[in-house]
MIDOSE-1310 file (N, C-alpha, C; in nm, 2 decimals, decimal comma, always signed):
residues 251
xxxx	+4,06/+9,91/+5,13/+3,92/+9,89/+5,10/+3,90/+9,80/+4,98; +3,83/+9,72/+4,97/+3,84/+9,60/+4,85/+3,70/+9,70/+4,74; +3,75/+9,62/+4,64/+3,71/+9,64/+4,52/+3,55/+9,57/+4,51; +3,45/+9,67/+4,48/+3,33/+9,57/+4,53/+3,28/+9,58/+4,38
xxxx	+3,22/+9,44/+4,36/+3,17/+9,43/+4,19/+3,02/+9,41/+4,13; +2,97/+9,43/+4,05/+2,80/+9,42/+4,01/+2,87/+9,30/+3,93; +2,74/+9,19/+3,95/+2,73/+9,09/+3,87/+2,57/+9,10/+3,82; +2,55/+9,11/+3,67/+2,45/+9,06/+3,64/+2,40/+8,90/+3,64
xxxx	+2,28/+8,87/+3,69/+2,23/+8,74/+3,68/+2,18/+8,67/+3,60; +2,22/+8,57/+3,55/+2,10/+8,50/+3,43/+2,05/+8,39/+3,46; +1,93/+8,36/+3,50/+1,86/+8,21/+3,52/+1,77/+8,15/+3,35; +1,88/+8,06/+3,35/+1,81/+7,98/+3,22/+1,77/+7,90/+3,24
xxxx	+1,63/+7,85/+3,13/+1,56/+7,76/+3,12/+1,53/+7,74/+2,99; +1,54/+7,61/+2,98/+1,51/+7,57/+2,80/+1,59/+7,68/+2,68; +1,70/+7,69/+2,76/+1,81/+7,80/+2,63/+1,82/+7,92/+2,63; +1,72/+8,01/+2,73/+1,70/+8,09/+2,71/+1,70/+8,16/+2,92
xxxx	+1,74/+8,33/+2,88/+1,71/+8,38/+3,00/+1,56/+8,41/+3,05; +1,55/+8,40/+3,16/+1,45/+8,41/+3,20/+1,46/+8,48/+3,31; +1,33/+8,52/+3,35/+1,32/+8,64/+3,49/+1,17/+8,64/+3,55; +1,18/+8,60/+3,68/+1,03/+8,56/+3,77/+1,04/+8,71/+3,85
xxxx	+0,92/+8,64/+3,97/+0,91/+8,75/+4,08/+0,89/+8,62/+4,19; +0,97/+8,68/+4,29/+0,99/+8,55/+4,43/+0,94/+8,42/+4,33; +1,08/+8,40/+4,23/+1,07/+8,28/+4,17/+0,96/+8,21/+4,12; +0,84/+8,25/+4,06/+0,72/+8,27/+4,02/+0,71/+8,36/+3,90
xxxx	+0,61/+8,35/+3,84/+0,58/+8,40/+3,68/+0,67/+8,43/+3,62; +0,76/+8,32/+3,55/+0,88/+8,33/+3,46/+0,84/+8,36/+3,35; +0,92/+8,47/+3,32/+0,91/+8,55/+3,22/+1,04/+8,51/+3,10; +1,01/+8,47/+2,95/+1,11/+8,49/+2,86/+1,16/+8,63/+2,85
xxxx	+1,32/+8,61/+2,86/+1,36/+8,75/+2,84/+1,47/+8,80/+2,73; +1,55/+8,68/+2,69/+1,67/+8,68/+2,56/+1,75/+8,59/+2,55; +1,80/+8,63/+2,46/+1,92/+8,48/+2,42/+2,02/+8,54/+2,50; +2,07/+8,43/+2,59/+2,20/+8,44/+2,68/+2,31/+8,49/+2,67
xxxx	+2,37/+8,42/+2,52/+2,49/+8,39/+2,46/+2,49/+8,62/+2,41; +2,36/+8,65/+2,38/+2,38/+8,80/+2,32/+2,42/+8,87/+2,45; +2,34/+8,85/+2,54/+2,31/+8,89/+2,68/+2,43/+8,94/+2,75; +2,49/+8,84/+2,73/+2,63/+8,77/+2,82/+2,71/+8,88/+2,74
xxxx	+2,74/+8,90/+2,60/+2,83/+9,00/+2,54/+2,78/+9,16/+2,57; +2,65/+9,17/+2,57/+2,59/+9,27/+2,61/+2,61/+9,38/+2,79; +2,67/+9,28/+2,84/+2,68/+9,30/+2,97/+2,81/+9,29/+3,00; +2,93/+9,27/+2,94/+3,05/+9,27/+2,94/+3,10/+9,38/+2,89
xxxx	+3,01/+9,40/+2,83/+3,03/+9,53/+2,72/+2,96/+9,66/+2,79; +2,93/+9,63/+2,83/+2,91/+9,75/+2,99/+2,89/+9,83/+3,09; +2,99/+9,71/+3,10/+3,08/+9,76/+3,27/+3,07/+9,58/+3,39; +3,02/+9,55/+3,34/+2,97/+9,41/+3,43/+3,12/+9,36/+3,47
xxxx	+3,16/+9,33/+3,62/+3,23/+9,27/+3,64/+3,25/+9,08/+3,62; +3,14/+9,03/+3,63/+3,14/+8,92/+3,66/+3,01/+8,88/+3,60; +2,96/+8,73/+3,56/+2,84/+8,66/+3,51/+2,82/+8,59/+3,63; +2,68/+8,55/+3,63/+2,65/+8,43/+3,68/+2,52/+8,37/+3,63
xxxx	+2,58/+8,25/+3,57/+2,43/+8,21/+3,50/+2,37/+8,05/+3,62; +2,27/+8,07/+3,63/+2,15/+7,96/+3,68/+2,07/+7,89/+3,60; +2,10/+7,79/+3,59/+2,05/+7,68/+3,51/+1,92/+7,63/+3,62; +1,81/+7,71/+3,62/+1,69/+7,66/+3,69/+1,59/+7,56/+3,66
xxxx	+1,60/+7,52/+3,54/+1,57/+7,36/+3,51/+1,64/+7,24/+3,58; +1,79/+7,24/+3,58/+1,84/+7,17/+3,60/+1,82/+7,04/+3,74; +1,81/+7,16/+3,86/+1,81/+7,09/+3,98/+1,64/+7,05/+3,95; +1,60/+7,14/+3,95/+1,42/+7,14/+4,01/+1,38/+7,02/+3,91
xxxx	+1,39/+7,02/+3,77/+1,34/+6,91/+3,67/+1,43/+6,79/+3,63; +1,52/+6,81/+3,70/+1,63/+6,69/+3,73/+1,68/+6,67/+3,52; +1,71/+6,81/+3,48/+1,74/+6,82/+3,33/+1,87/+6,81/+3,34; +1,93/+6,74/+3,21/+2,11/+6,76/+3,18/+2,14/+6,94/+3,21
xxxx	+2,25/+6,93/+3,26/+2,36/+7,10/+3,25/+2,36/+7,10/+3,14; +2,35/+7,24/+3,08/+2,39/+7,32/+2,97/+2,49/+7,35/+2,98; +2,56/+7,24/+2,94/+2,69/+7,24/+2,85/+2,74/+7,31/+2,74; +2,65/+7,30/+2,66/+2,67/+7,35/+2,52/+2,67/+7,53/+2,57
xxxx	+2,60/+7,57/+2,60/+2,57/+7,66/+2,61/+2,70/+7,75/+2,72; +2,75/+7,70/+2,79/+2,87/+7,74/+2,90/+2,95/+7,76/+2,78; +2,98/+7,67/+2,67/+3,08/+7,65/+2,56/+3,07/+7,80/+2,51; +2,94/+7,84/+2,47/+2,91/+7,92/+2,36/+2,90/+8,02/+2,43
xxxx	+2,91/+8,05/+2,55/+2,88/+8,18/+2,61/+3,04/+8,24/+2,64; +3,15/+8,16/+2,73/+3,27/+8,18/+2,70/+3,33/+8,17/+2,60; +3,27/+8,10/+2,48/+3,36/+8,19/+2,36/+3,38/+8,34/+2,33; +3,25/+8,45/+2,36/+3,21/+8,53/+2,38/+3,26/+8,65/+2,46
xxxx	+3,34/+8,61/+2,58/+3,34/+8,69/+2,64/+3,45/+8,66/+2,77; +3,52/+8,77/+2,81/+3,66/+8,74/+2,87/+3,64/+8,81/+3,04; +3,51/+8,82/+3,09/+3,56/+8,85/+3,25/+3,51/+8,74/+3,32; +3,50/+8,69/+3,39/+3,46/+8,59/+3,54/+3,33/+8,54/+3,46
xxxx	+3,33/+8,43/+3,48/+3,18/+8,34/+3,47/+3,15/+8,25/+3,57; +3,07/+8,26/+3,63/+3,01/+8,20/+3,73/+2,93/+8,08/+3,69; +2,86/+7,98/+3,73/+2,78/+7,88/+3,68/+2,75/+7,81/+3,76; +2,60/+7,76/+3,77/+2,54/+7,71/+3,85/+2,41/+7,63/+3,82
xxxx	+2,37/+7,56/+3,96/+2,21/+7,49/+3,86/+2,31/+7,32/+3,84; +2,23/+7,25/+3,89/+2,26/+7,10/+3,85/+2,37/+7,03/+3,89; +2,45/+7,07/+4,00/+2,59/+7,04/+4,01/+2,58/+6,91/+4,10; +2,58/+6,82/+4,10/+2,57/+6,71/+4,19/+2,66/+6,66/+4,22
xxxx	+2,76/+6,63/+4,13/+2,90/+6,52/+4,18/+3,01/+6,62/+4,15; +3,10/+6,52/+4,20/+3,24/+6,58/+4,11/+3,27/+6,59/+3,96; +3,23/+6,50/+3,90/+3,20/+6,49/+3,74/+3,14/+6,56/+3,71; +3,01/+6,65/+3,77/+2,94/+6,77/+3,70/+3,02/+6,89/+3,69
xxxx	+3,09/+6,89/+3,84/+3,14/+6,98/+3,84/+3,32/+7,04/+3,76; +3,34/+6,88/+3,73/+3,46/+6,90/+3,64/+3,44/+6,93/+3,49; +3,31/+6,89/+3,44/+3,27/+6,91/+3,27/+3,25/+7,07/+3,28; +3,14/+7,12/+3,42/+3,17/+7,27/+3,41/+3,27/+7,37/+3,38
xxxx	+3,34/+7,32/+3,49/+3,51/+7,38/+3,47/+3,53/+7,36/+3,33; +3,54/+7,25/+3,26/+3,65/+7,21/+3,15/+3,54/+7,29/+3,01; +3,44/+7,34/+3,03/+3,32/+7,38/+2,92/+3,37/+7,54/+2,95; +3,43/+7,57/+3,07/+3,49/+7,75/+3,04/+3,44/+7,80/+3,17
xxxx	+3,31/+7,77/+3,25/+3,31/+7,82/+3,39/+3,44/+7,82/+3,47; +3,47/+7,99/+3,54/+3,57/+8,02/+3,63/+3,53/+7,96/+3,77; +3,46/+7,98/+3,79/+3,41/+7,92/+3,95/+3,27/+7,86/+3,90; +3,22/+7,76/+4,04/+3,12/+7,69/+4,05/+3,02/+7,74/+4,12
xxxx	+2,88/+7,74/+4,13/+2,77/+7,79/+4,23/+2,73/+7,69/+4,27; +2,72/+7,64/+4,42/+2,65/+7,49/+4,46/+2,53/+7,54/+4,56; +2,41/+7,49/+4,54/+2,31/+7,50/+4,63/+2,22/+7,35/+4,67; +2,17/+7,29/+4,54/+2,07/+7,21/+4,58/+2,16/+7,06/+4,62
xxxx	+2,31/+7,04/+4,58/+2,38/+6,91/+4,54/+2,43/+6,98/+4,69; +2,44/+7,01/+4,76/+2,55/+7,03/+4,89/+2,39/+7,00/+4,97; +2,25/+7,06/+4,97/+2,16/+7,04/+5,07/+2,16/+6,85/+5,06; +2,20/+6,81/+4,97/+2,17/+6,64/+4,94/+2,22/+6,52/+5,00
xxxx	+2,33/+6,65/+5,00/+2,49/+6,52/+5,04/+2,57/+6,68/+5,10; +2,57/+6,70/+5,23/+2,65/+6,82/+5,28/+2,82/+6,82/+5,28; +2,84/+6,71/+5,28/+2,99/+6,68/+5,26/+3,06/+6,76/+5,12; +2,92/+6,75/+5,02/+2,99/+6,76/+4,85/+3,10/+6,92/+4,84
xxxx	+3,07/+7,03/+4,92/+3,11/+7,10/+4,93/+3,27/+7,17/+5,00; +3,28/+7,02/+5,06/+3,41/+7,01/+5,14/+3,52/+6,96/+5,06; +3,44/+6,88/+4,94/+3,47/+6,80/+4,83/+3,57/+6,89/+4,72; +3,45/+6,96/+4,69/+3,49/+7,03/+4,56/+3,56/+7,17/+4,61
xxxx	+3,54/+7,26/+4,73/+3,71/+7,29/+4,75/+3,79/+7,26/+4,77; +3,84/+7,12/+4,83/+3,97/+7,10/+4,83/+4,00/+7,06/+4,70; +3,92/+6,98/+4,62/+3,96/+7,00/+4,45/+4,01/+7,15/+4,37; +3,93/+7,25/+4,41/+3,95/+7,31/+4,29/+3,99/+7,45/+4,42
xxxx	+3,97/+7,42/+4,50/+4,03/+7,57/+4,59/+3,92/+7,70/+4,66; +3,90/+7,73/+4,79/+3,81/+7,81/+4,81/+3,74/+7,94/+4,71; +3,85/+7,95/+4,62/+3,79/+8,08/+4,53/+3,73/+8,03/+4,45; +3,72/+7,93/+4,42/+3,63/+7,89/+4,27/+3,55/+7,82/+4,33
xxxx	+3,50/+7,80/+4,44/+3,34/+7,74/+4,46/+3,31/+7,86/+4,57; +3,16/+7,86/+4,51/+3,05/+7,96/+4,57/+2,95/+7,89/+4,65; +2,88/+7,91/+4,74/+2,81/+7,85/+4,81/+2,71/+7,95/+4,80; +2,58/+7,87/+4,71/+2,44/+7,96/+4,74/+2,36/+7,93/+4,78
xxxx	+2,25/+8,01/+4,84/+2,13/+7,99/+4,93/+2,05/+8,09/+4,87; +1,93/+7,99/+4,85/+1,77/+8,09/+4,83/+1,71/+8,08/+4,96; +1,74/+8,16/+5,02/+1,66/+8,21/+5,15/+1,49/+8,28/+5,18; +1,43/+8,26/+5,27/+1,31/+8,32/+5,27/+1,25/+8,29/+5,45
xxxx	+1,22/+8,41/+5,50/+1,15/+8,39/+5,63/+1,02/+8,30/+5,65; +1,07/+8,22/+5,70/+0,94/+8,17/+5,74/+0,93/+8,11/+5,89; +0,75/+8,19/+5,96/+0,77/+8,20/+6,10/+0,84/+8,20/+6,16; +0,93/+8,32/+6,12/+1,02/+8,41/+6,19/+1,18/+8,35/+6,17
xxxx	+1,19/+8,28/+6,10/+1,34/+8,23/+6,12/+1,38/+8,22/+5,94; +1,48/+8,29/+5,92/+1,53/+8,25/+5,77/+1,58/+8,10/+5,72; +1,50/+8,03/+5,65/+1,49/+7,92/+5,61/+1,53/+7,90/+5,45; +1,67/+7,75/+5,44/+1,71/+7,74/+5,30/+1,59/+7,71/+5,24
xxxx	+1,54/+7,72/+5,09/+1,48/+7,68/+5,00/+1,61/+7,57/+4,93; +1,52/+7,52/+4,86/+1,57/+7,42/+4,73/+1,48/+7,37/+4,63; +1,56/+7,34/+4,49/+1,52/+7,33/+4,33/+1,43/+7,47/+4,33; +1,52/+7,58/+4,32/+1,46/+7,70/+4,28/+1,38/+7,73/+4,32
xxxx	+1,38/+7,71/+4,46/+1,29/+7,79/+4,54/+1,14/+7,71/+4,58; +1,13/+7,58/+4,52/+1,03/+7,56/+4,51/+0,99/+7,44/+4,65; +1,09/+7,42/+4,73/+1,11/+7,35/+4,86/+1,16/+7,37/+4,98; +1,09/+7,43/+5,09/+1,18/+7,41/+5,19/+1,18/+7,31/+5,26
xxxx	+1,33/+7,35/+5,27/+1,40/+7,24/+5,36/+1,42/+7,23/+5,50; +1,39/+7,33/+5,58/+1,38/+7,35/+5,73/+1,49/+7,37/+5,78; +1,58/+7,41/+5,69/+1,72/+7,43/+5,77/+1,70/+7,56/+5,76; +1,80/+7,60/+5,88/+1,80/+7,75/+5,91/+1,91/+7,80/+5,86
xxxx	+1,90/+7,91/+5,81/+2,00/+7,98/+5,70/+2,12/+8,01/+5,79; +2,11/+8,03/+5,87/+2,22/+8,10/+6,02/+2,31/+7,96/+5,97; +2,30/+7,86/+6,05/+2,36/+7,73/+6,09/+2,39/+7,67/+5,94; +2,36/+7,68/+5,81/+2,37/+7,67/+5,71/+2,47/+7,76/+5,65
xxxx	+2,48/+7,87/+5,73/+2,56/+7,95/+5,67/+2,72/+7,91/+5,71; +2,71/+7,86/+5,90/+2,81/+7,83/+5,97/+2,91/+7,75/+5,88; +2,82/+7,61/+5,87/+2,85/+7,51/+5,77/+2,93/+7,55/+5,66; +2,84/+7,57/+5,62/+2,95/+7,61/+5,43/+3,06/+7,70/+5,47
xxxx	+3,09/+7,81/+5,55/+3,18/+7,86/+5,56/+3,33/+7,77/+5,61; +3,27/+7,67/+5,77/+3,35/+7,59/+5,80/+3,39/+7,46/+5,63; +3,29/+7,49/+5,53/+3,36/+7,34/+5,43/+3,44/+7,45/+5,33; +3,53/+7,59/+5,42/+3,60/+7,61/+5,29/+3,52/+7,68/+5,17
xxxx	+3,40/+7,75/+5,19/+3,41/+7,77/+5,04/+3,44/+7,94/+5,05; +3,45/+7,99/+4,90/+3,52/+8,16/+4,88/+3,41/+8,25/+4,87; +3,30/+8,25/+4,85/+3,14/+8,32/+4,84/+3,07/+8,30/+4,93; +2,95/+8,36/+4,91/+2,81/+8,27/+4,98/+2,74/+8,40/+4,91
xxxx	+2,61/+8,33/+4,76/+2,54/+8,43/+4,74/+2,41/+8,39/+4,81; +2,37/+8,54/+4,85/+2,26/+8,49/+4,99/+2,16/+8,58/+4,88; +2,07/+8,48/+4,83/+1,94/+8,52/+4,76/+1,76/+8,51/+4,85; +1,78/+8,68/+4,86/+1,64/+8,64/+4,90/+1,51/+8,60/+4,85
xxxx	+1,46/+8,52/+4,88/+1,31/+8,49/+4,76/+1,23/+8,61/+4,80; +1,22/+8,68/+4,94/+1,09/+8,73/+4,99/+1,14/+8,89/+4,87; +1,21/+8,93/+4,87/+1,25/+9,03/+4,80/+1,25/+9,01/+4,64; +1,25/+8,87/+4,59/+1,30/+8,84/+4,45/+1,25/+8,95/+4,39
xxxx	+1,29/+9,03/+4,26/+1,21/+9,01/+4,18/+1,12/+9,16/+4,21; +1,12/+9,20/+4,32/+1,02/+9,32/+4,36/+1,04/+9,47/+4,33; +1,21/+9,44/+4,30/+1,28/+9,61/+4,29/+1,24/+9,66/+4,46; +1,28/+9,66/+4,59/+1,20/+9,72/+4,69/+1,31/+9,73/+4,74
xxxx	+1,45/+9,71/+4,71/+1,60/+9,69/+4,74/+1,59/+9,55/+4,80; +1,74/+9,51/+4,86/+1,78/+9,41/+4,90/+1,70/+9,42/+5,04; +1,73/+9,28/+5,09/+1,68/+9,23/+5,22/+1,80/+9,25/+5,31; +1,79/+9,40/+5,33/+1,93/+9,41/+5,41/+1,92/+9,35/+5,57
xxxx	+1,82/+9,36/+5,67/+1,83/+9,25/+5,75/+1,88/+9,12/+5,75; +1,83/+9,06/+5,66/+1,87/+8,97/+5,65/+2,01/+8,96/+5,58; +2,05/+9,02/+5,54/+2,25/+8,99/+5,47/+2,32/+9,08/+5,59; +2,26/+9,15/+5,69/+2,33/+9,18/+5,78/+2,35/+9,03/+5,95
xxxx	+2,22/+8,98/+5,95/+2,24/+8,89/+6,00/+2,36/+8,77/+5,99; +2,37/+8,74/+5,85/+2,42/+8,68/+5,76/+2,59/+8,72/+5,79; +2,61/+8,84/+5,78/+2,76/+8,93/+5,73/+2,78/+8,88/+5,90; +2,70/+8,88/+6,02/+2,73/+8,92/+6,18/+2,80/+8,80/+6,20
xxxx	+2,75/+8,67/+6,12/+2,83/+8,54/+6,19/+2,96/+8,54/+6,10; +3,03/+8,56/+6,01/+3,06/+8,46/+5,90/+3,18/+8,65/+5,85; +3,31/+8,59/+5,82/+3,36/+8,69/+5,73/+3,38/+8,71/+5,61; +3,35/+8,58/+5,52/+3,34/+8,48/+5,42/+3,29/+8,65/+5,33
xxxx	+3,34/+8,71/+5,23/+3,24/+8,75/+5,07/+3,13/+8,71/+5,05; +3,02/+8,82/+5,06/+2,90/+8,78/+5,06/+2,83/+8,86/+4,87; +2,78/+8,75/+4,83/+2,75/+8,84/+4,69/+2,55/+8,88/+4,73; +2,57/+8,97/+4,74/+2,44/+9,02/+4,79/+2,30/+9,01/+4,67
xxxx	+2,22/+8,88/+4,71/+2,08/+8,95/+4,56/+1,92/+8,92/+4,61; +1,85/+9,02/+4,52/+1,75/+8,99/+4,54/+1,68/+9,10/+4,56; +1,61/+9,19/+4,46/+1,56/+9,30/+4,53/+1,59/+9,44/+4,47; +1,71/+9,45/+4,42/+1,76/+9,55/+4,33/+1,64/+9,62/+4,23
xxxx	+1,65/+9,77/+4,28/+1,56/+9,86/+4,18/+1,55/+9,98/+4,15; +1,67/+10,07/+4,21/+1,73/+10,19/+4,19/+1,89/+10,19/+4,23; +1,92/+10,29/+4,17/+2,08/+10,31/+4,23/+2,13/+10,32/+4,40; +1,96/+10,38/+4,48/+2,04/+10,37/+4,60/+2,01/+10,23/+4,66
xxxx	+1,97/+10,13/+4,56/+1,99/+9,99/+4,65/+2,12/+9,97/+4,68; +2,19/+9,99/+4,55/+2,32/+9,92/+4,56/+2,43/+10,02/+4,70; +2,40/+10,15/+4,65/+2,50/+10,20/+4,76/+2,48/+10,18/+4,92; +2,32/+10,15/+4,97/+2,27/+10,08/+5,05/+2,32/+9,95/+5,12
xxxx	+2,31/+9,84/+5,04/+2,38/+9,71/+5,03/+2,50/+9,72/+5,05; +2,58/+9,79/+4,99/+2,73/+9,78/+4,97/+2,76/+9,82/+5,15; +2,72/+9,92/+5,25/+2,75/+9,93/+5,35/+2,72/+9,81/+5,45; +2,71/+9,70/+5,39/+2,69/+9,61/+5,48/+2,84/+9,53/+5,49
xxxx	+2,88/+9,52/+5,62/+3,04/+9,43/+5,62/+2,97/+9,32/+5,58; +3,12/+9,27/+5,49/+3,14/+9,17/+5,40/+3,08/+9,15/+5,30; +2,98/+9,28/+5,21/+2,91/+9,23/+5,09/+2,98/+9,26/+5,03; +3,04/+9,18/+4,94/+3,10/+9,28/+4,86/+3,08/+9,26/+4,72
xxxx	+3,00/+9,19/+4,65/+2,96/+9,20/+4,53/+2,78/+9,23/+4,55; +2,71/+9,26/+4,47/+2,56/+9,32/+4,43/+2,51/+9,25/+4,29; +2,44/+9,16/+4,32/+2,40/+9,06/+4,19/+2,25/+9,12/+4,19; +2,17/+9,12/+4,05/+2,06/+9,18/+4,01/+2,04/+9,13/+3,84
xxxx	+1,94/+9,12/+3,85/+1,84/+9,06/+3,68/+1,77/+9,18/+3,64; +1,64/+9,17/+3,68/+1,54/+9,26/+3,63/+1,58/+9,35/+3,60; +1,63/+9,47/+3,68/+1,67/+9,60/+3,64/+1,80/+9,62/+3,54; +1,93/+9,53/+3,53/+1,98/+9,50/+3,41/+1,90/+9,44/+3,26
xxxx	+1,84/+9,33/+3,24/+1,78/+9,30/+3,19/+1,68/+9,36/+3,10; +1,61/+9,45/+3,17/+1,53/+9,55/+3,08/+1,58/+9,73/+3,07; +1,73/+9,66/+3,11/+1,76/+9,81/+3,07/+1,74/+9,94/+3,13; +1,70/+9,89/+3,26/+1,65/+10,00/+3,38/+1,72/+10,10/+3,42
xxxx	+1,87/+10,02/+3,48/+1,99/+10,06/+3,50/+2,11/+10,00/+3,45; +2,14/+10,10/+3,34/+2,29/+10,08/+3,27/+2,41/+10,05/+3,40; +2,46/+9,96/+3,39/+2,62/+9,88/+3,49/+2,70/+10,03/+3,48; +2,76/+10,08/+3,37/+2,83/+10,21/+3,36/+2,77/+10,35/+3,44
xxxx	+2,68/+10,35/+3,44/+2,57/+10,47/+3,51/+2,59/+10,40/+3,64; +2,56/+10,30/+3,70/+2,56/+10,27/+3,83/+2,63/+10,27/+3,93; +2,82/+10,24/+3,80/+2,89/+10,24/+3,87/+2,97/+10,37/+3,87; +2,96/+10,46/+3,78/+2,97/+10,62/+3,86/+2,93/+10,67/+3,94
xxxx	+2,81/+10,66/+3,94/+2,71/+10,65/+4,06/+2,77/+10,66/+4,19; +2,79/+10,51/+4,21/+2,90/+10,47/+4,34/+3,03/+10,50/+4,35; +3,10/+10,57/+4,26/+3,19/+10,60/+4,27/+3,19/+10,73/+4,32; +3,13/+10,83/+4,27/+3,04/+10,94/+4,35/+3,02/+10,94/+4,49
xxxx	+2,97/+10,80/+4,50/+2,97/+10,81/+4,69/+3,07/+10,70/+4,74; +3,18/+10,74/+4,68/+3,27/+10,70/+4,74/+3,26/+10,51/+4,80; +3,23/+10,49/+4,67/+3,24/+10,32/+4,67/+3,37/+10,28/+4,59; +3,45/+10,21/+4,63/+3,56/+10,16/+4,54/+3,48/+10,05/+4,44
xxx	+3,45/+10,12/+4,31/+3,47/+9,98/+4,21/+3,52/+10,05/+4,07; +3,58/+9,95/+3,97/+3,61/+9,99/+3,86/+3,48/+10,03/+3,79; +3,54/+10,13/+3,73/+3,45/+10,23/+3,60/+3,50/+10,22/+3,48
């Protein structure tokens, strides 16, 4: 039985964390760089920061800020937001991100993702999708949610799995942000085609979201903001919690 892990999430903008609802009324919430030590410090397996300026307002990567957050802090950092070429995604890597998150630079140019795993290897690129139903069929969004694209998340998922990559965080918009749990339909549809590691988000707002989620084949990580963020549910509490019901994760 594999090891399943909580990642807290951080979407920055203008230097700072921030937190919407179905990507909508962005809320200031803290300095990242504290954030990021604050959540390492515990129980957090893994980061992942979203650079939501980036794609949508076509802003430089926060570079400096990848610098200043892995000085900080020694488990998995994730990074994402803005990745277009190979060059973005090599300054990433070389600024201290462990893997890459690609969503908006792969809907652009679908090839880029066949690209940057054979560069850097299936485990260190993530393939994400902001997903959301619309007239009945799960549909990619893009630039943070604020476009769709009419591709169907099914056949989108095919794809990225056939370009090699080691993830797929499947984010629901219709859930964002609500605490009402995850959109397990939809990550179960998702888990039915594809064996690929699915990091499950969107939706988290009690402890039995996560134990909920976690029974779905192939999720195996549980990414969540709000309710870490304001301190709702402590990472340590959560993950006794699940260990209680007999979930394998470190405590």
């Amino acid at each position: 039985m594999s090891i399943k892990k909580i990642i807290p999430c951080m979407d920055i903008k203008n230097g700072r964390v921030v937190k919407g609802t179905k990507f909508k009324n962005i809320e200031n919430v803290a300095d990242p760089v504290e954030m990021a030590k604050y959540y390492m410090e515990t129980g957090a397996d893994e980061l992942i920061f979203y650079d939501i300026a980036a794609s949508a307002e076509e802003k430089p990567i926060f570079y400096d800020l990848i610098k200043k957050v892995k000085a900080e802090i020694s488990i998995p950092y994730i990074v994402g937001g803005g990745i277009q070429t190979i060059e973005d995604a090599d300054k990433v890597i070389d600024c201290g991100a462990d893997k890459i998150s690609i969503n908006s630079g792969v809907i652009k140019r679908p090839e880029f993702l066949a690209e940057l795993a054979k560069k850097y290897g299936s485990p260190a690129v993530i393939f994400s999708m902001d997903v959301k139903m619309v007239d009945g069929v799960y549909r990619v969004f893009s630039d943070a949610g604020k476009n769709n694209t009419g591709i169907d998340a099914l056949e989108w998922t095919r794809q990225g799995v056939e370009n090699g990559v080691g993830e797929l965080v499947i984010n629901s918009i219709d859930t964002d942000g609500v605490k009402c749990g995850y959109d397990i339909a939809m990550l179960e549809r998702i888990s039915s085609i594809s064996n690929t590691p699915i990091v499950a988000s969107g939706g988290a707002g009690k402890l039995e979201d996560f134990y909920e989620v976690f029974r779905i084949k192939n999720v195996e990580s549980a990414l969540a903001a709000r309710v870490f963020h304001y301190k709702e549910i402590n990472i340590r509490e959560l993950k006794r919690y699940l260990k209680n019901k007999d979930v394998d994760v470190v405590v």
